[in-house]
C-alpha positions as CSV (number, residue, x, y, z in Angstrom):
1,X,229.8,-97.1,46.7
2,X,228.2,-93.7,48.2
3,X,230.7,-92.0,45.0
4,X,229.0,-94.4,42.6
5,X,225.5,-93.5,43.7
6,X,226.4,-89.9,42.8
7,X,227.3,-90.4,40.1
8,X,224.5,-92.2,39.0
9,X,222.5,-89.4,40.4
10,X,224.0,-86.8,38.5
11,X,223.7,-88.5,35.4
12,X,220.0,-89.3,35.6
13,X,219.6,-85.4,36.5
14,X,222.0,-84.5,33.7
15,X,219.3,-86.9,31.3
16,X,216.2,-85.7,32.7
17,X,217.2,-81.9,32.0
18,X,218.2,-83.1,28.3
19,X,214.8,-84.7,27.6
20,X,213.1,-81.6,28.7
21,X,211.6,-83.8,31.6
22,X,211.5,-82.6,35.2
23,X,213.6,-84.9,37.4
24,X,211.6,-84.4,40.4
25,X,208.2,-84.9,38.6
26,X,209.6,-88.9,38.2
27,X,210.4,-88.9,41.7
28,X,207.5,-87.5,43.6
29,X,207.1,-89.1,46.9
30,X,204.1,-91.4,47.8
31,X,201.5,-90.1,50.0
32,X,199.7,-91.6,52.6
33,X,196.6,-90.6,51.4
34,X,195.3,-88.7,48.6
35,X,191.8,-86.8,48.2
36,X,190.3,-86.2,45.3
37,X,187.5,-84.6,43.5
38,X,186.6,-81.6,46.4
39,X,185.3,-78.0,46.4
40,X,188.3,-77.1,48.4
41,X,189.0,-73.5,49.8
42,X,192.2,-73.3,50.9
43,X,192.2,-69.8,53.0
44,X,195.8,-69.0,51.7
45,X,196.8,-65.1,51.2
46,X,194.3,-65.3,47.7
47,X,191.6,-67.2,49.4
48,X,192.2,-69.6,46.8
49,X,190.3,-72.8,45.7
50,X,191.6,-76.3,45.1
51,X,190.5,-79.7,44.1
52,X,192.7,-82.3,45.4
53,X,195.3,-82.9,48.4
54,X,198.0,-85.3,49.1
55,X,198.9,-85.8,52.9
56,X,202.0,-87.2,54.1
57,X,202.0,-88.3,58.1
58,X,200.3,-85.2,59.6
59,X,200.9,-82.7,57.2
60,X,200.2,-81.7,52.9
61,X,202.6,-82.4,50.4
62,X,200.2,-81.5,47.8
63,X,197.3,-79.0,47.4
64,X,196.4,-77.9,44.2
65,X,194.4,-80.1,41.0
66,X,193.5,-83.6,40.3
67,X,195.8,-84.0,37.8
68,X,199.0,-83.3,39.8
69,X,197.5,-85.0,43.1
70,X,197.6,-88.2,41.2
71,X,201.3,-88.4,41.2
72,X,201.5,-89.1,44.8
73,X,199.4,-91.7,44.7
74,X,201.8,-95.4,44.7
75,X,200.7,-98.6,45.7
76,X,199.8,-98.1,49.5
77,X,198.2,-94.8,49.0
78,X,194.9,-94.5,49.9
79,X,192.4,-92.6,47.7
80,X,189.4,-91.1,48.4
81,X,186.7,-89.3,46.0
82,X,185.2,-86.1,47.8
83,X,182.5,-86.2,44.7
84,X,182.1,-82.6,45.1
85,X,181.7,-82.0,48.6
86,X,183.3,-79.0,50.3
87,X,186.5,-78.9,52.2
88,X,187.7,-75.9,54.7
89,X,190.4,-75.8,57.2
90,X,189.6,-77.4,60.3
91,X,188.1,-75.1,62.6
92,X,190.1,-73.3,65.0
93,X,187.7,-72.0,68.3
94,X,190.2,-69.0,69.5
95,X,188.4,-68.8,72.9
96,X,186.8,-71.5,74.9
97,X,187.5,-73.1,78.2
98,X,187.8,-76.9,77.5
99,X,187.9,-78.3,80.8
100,X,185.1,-76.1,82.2
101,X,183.2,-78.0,78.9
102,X,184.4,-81.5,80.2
103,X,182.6,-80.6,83.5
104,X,180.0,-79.0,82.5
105,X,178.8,-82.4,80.7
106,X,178.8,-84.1,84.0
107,X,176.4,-81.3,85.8
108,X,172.6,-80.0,85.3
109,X,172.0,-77.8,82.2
110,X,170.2,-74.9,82.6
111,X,171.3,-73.4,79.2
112,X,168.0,-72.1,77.4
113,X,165.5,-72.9,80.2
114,X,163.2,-71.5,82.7
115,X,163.6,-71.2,86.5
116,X,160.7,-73.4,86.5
117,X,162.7,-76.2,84.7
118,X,165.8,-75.7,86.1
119,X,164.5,-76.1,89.9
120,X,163.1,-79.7,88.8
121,X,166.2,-80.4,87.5
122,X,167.8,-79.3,91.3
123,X,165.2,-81.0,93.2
124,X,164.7,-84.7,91.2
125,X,169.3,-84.5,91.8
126,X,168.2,-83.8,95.5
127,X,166.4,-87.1,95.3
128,X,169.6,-88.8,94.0
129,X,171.8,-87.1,96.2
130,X,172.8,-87.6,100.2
131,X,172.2,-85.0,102.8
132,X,175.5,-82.8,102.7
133,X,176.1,-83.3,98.8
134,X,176.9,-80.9,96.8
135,X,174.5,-80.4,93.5
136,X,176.0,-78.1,90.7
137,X,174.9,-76.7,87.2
138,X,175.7,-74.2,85.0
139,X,173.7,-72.0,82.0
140,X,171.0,-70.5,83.4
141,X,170.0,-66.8,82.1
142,X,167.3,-64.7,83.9
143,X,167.4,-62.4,80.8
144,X,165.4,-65.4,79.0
145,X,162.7,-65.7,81.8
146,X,159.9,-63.8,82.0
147,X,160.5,-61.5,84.7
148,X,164.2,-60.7,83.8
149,X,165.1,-60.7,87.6
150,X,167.6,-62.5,89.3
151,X,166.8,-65.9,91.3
152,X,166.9,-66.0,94.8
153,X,168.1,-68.8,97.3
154,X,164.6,-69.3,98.7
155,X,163.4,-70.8,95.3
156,X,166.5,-73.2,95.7
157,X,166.2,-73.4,99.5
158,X,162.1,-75.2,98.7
159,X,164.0,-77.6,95.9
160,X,167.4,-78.9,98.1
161,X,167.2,-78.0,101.5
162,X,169.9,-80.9,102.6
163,X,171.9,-80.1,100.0
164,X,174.5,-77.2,99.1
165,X,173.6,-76.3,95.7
166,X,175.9,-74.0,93.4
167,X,174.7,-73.0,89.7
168,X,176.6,-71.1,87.4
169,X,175.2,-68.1,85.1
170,X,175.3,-68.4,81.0
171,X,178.6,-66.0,81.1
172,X,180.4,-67.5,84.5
173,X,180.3,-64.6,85.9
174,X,177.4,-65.1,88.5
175,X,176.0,-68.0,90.4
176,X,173.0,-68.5,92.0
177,X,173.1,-70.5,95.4
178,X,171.1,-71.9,98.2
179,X,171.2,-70.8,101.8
180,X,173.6,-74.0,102.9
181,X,176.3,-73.0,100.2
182,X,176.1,-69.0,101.7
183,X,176.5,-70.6,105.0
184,X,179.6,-73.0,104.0
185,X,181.0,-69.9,102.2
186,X,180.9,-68.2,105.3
187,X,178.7,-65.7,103.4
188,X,176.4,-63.4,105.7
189,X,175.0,-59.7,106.0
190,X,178.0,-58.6,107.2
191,X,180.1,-59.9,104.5
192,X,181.8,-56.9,102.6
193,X,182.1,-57.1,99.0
194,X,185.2,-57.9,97.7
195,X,187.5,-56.1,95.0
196,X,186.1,-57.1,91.7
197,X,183.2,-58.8,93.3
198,X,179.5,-58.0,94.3
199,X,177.1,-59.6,96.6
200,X,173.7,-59.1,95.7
201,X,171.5,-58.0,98.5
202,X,167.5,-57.6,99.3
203,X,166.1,-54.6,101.0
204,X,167.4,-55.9,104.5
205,X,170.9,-56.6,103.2
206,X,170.4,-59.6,102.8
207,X,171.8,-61.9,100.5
208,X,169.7,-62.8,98.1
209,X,171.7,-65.9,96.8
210,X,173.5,-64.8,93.8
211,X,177.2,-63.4,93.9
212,X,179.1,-61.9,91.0
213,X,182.6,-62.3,90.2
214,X,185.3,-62.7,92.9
215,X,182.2,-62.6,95.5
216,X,181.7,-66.7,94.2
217,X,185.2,-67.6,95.3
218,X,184.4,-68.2,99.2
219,X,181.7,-70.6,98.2
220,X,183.4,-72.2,95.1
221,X,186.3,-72.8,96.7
222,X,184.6,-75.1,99.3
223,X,183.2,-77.4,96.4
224,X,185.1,-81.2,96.3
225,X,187.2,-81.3,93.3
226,X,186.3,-84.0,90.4
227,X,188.6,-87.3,90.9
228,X,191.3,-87.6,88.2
229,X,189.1,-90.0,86.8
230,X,186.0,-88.0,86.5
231,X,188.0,-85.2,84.5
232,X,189.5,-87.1,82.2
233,X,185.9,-88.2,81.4
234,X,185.0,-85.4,81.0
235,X,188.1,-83.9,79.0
236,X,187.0,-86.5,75.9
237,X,183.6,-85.6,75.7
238,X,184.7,-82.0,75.4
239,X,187.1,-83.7,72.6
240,X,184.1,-85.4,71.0
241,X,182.1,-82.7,71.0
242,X,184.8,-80.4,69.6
243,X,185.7,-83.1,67.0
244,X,181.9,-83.6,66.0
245,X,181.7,-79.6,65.2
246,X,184.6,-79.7,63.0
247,X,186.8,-78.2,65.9
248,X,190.9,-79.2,65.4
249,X,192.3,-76.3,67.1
250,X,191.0,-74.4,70.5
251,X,192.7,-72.1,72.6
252,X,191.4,-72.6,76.0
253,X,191.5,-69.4,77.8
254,X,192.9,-69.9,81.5
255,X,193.2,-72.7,82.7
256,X,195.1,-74.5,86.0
257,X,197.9,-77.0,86.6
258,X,196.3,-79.4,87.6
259,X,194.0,-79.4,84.3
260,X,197.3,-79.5,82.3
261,X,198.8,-82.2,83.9
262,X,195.2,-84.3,83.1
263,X,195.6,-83.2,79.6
264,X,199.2,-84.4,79.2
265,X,198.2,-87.6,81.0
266,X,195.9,-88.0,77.9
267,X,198.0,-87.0,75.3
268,X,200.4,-89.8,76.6
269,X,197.8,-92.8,76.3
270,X,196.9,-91.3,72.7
271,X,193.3,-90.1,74.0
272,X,193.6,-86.7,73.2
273,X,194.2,-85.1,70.2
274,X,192.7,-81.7,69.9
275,X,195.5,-78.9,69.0
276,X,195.0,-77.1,72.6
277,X,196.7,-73.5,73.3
278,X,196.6,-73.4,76.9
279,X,196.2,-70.0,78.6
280,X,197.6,-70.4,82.2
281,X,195.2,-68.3,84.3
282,X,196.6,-66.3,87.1
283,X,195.9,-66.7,91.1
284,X,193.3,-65.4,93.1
285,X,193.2,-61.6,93.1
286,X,196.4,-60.3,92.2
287,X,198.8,-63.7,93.0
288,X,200.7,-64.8,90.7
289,X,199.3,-68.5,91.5
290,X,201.4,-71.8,91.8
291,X,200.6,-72.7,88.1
292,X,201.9,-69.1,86.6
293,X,204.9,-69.9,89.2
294,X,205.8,-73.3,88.0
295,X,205.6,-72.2,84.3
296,X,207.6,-68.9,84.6
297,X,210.4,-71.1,86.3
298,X,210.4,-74.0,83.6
299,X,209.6,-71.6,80.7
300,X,206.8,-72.1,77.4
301,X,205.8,-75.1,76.3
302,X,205.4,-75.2,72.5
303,X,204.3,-78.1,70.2
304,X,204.3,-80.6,72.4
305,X,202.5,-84.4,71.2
306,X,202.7,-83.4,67.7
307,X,201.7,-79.9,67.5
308,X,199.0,-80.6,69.7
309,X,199.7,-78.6,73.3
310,X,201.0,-75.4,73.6
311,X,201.5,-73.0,76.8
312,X,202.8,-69.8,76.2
313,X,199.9,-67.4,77.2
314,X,199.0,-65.7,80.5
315,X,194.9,-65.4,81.0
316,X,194.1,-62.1,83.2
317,X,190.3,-61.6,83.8
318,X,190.0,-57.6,84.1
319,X,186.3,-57.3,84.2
320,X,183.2,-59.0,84.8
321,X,180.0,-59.3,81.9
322,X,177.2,-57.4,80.6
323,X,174.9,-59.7,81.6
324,X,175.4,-59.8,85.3
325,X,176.3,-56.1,85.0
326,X,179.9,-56.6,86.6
327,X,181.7,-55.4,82.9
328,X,183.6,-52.5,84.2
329,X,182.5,-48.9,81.9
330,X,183.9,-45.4,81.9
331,X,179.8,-44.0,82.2
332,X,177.5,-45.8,84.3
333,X,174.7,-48.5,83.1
334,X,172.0,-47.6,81.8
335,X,169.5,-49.4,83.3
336,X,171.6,-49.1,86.7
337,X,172.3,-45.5,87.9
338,X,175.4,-44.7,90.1
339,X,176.9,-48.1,88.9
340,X,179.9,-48.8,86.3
341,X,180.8,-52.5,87.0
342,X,183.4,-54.3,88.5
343,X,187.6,-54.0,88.1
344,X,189.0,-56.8,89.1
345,X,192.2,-55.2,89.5
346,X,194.1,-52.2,90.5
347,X,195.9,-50.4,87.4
348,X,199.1,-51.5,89.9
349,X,198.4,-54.9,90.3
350,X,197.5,-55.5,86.5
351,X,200.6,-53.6,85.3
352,X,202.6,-55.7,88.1
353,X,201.5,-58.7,86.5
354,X,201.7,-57.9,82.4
355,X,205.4,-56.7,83.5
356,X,205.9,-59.8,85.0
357,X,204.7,-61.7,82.1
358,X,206.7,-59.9,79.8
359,X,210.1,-60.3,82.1
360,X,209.8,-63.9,81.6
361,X,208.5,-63.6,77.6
362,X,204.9,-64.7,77.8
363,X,202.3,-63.8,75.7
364,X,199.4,-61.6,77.7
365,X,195.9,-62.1,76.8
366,X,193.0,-60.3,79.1
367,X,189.8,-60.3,79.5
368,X,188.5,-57.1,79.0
369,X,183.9,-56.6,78.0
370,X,183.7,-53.1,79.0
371,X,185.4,-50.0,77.9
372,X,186.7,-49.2,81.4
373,X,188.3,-52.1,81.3
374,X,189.5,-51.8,77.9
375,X,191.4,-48.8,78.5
376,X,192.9,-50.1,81.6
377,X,193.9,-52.7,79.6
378,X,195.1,-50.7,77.0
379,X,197.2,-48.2,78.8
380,X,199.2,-50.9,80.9
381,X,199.9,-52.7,77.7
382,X,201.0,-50.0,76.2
383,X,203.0,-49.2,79.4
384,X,205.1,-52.2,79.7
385,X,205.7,-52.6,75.7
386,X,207.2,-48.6,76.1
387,X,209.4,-49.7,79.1
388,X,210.4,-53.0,77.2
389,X,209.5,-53.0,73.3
390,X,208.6,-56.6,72.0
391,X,208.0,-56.6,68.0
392,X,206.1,-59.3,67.7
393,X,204.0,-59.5,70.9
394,X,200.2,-60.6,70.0
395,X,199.3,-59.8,73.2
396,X,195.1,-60.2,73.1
397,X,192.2,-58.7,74.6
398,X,189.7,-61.2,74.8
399,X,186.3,-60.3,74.0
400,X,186.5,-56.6,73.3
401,X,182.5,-56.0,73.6
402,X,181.7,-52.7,74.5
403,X,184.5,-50.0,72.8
404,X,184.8,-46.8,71.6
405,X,186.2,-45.8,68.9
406,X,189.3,-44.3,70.3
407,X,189.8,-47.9,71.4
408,X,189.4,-49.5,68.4
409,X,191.7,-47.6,66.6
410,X,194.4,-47.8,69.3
411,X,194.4,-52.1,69.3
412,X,195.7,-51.6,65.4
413,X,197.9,-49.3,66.0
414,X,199.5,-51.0,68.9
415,X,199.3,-54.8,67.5
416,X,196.5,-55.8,69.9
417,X,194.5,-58.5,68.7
418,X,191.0,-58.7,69.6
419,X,189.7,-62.2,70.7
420,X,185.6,-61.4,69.8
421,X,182.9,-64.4,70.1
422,X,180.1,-63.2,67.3
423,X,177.7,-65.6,69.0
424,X,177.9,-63.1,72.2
425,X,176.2,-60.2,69.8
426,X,173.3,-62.2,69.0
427,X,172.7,-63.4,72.4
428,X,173.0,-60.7,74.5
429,X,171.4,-58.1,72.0
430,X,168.2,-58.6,73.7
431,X,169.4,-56.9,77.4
432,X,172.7,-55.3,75.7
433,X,171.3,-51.9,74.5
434,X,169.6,-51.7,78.0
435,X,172.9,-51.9,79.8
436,X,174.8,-49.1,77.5
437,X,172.4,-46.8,75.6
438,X,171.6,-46.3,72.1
439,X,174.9,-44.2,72.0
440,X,177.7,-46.7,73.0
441,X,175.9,-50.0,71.4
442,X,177.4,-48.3,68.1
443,X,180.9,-49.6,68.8
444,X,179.9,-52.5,70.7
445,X,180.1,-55.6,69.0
446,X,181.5,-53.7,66.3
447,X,183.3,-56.2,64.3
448,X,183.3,-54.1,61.1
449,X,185.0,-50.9,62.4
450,X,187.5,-53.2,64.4
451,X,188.5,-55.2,61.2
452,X,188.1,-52.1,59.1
453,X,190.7,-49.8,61.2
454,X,193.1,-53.1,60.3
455,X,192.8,-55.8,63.1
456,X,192.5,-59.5,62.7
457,X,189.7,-60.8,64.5
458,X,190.0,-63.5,66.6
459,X,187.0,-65.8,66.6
460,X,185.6,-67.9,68.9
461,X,182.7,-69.0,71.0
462,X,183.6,-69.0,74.4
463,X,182.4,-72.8,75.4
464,X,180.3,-73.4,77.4
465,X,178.9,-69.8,77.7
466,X,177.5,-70.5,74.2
467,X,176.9,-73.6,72.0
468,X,180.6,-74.5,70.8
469,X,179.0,-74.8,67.5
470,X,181.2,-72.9,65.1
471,X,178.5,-72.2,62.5
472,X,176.3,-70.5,64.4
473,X,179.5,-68.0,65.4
474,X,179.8,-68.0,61.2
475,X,176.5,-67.6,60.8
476,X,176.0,-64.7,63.4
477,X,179.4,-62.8,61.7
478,X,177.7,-62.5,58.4
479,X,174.0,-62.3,59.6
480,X,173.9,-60.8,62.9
481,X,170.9,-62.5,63.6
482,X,170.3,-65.2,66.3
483,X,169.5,-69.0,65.3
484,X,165.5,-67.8,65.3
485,X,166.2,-65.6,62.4
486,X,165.8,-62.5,64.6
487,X,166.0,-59.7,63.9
488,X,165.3,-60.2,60.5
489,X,167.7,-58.3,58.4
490,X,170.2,-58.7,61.4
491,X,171.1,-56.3,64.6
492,X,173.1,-53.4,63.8
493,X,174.2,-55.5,60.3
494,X,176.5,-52.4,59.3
495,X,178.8,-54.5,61.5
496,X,178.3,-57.7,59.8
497,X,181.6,-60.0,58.8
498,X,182.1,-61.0,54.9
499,X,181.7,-64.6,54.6
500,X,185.8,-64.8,53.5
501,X,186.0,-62.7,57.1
502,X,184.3,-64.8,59.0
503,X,186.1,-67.9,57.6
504,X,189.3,-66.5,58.3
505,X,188.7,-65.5,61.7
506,X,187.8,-69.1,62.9
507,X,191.2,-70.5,60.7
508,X,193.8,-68.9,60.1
509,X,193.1,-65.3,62.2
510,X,192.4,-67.7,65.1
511,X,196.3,-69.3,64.4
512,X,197.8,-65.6,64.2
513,X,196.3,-65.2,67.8
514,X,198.6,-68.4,68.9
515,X,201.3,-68.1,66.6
516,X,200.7,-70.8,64.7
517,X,199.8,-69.4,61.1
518,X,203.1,-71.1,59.8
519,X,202.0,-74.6,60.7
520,X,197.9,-74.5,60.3
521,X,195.2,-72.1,59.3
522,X,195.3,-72.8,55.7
523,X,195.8,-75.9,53.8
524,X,198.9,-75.1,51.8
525,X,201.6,-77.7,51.5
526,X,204.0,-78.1,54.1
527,X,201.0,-77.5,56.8
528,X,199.0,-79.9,58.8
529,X,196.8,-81.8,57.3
530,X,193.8,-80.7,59.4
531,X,190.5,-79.9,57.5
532,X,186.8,-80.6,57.5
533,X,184.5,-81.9,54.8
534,X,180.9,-80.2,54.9
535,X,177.6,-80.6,53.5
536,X,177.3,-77.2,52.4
537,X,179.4,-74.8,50.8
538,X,179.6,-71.6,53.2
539,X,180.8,-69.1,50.2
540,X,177.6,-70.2,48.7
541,X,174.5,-71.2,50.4
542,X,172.0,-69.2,51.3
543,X,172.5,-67.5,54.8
544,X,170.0,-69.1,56.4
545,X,171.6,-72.2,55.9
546,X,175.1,-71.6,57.5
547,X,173.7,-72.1,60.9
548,X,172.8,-75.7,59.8
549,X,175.9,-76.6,58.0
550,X,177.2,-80.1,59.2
551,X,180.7,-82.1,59.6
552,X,180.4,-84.9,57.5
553,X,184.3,-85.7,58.2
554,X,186.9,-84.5,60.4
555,X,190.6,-85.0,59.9
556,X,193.4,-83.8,61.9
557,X,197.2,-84.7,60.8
558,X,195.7,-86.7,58.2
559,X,193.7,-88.8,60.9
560,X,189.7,-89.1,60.9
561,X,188.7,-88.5,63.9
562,X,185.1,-87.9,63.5
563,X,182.7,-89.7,60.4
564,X,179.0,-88.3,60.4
């Protein structure tokens, strides 16, 4: 039988070939469903357009013209008419920190407002709270207020004086607390600074109420963790809200165990579907931590649910941020004499732990804002690749703000990749000259030099510390203005992104940074079918309109998962 039904197969080849007909043009297989009728960019290696796609299960069978794209259509295909709109890859966010965005929807937001309206917020959850509770928030920015100082613990002290109360800065790199939370932190005036840590202190030396970096760990390690349930919550509202922004892909830069082990417990009951590469961050100081431990011993996890959960990547914090002046500089501030920041380890302890990462082949990515820290960075990298050469490394340096240009040149010739969040430039351009000078803002934020000595950018918008919104990082690449329109004509625009740049680095840069480029990115056959159909088309429209673009459909392995 199985010789017959050769035979029968070569003959109809052998026919085909005669009648100048391809053979395989007859037997196209059906797709699942089949869009027609779009203004389709593809972002393949000619940044090339298309009009239809065919999608198979979770990935393209077909990208290319209408004409074609109708031969995959057979009777239980389903077809749907674009009329004209615009389809891009889905988006890919390269840095956020998705549970920290699950919890931060269950907390006060203080993101864009006053002290004034903040300490309302504080003292109406004082009314909802008992004696003893803990209140928590996030966002706030004394570089918006009008006095541009830091809070103090006696304006939370007058709001919640039963309660501990613990709010976290815009960047998470400071938070402001009350007098209860100092006192169940064990925090005093004889508490020393820690390494990579700074209490901030009034005239006495006394704390004032807000600690940077590492200093935050006695207090926020008292706080009661979120039950199961309540992170779980709060891990598919992250999903929504990355799903709603046209968001398929994140990599979600350091996270626990324990947050892993909620995410897979989704994944199992078919809740989540976001494509997450999960950064495993390290312990405190310069541990190694029981999640890095469990995961060197039982090795990478890659693909998992469908392409959808990766861990592979070690997450090292080396610095702290501009904005709470804890990112670590080779010169000191310039608004703060006889201080350069914060390193939150020794060059020993951070070689010690990117040799340990490469022993047991992970990928390093570190967080690295000022140039002190950059070069630290740098040099251990570079240190542990000589000792034990690894082609293909991609190891990262997430965020990459304030360089120089020895620096920049160095990531490209070394194969660094520099993780960079546009939206940063545009909000911190207001207090960022202050911090570094006229001089060394010139190769800060400097996305043009970085691409132009031959990186990739990685792009991303480091949710919650900004809006996850991926068109206002698009729109701040190619504008470098803010969403106000400020300044008009953009800040330092000589560093501006192309609008095929800025594209790239939220699609398919953003996969080169997890190496996943082969599987997603682009929308080229054999690829996942994850894309988004927009009401604008960003090659096009004016630039004052990219901010506003919006996700009229979201599809991820040929799944909607979001309809405006």
């Amino acid at each position: 039988m199985k010789r017959s039904l050769s035979i029968i197969f070569t003959l109809a080849l052998l026919l085909s070939m005669i009648s100048g007909n391809s053979f395989a043009s007859n037997f196209k297989e059906e797709a699942d469903v089949v869009y027609l009728n779009g203004n389709i960019y593809t972002v393949d290696n000619k940044f090339s357009k298309a009009k239809a796609l065919a999608i198979k299960g979770q990935k393209l069978i077909y990208v290319g013209n209408k004409g074609q794209a109708k031969k995959y259509i057979g009777s239980n295909t389903k077809v749907i008419d674009l009329e004209g709109k615009t389809v891009i890859p889905g988006l890919n966010d390269g840095h956020l920190h998705f549970p920290s965005m699950g919890m931060n929807l269950l907390q006060i937001s203080g993101f864009n407002k006053h002290k004034e309206e903040i300490l309302n917020l504080v003292k109406e959850e004082a009314g909802r709270r008992e004696p003893g509770e803990w209140i928590l928030g996030y966002g706030w920015n004394h570089e918006l207020w009008p006095d541009k100082k830091f809070p103090t613990k006696e304006e939370l002290d007058a709001v919640a004086p039963d309660n501990p109360v613990m709010l976290q800065r815009v960047d998470a790199h400071s938070i402001w607390v009350n007098s209860k939370a100092l006192e169940i932190g064990g925090i005093t005036k004889d508490t020393h600074d820690p390494q990579g840590g700074e209490i901030l202190r009034d005239s006495n030396g006394e704390p004032t109420g807000v600690l940077i970096d590492t200093a935050g760990i006695s207090v926020t390690s008292k706080i009661p963790p979120y039950s199961t349930e309540r992170i779980e919550e709060g891990l598919i509202k992250a999903q929504e809200e990355l799903f709603a922004n046209g968001i398929t892909s994140a990599t979600d830069a350091g996270t626990h165990l324990s947050h892993i082990n909620d995410m897979k417990n989704l994944y199992k009951k078919g809740e989540l579907k976001a494509r997450l590469n999960v950064m495993v961050a390290n312990g405190k100081g310069g541990e190694t931590g029981e999640s890095l431990e469990y995961y060197y011993k039982n090795g990478p996890e890659i693909g998992l649910f469908g392409d959808r959960l990766t861990v592979r990547s070690l997450k090292l914090v080396g610095d702290g941020s501009l904005g709470s002046r804890s990112a670590a500089l080779l010169e000191d501030y310039s608004d703060r004499s006889g201080h350069k920041g914060n390193y939150r380890f020794t060059d020993e302890e951070l070689y010690r732990l990117v040799k340990e990462a490469r022993k047991y082949g992970w990928q390093v990515a570190t967080h690295a804002i000022g140039d002190g820290a950059i070069l630290q960075v740098l040099n251990t990298y570079e240190r542990v690749l000589k000792e034990d050469p690894l082609a293909d490394h991609r190891w990262r340096i997430e965020h990459f703000q304030i360089a120089n240009a020895s620096e920049i040149d160095r990531i490209a010739k070394v194969g660094i990749l520099p993780s960079m969040q546009p939206v940063h430039a545009t909000s911190d351009k207001n207090m960022a000259e202050d911090r570094v000078g006229p001089e060394r803002i010139k190769y800060s934020y400097a996305w043009r030099k970085v691409i132009d000595a031959g990186s990739h950018i990685i792009g991303g918008s480091d949710a919650p510390v900004e809006l996850v919104n991926p068109f206002h990082g698009l729109y701040a690449a190619i504008t470098r203005m803010d969403s106000d329109g400020n300044p008009a004509g953009g800040w330092y625009p000589e560093e501006s992104m192309t609008r095929e740049e800025a594209i790239k680095a939220f699609t398919i840069w953003a996969a080169e940074g997890s190496f996943e480029e082969k599987i997603k990115g682009s929308l080229e056959t054999g690829k996942l079918a994850d894309f988004i159909v927009i009401d604008k088309d960003p090659m096009q429209c004016p630039e004052e309109q990219l901010k506003d673009i919006q996700v009229l459909t979201t599809v991820l392995g040929g799944e909607v998962v979001y309809k405006k």
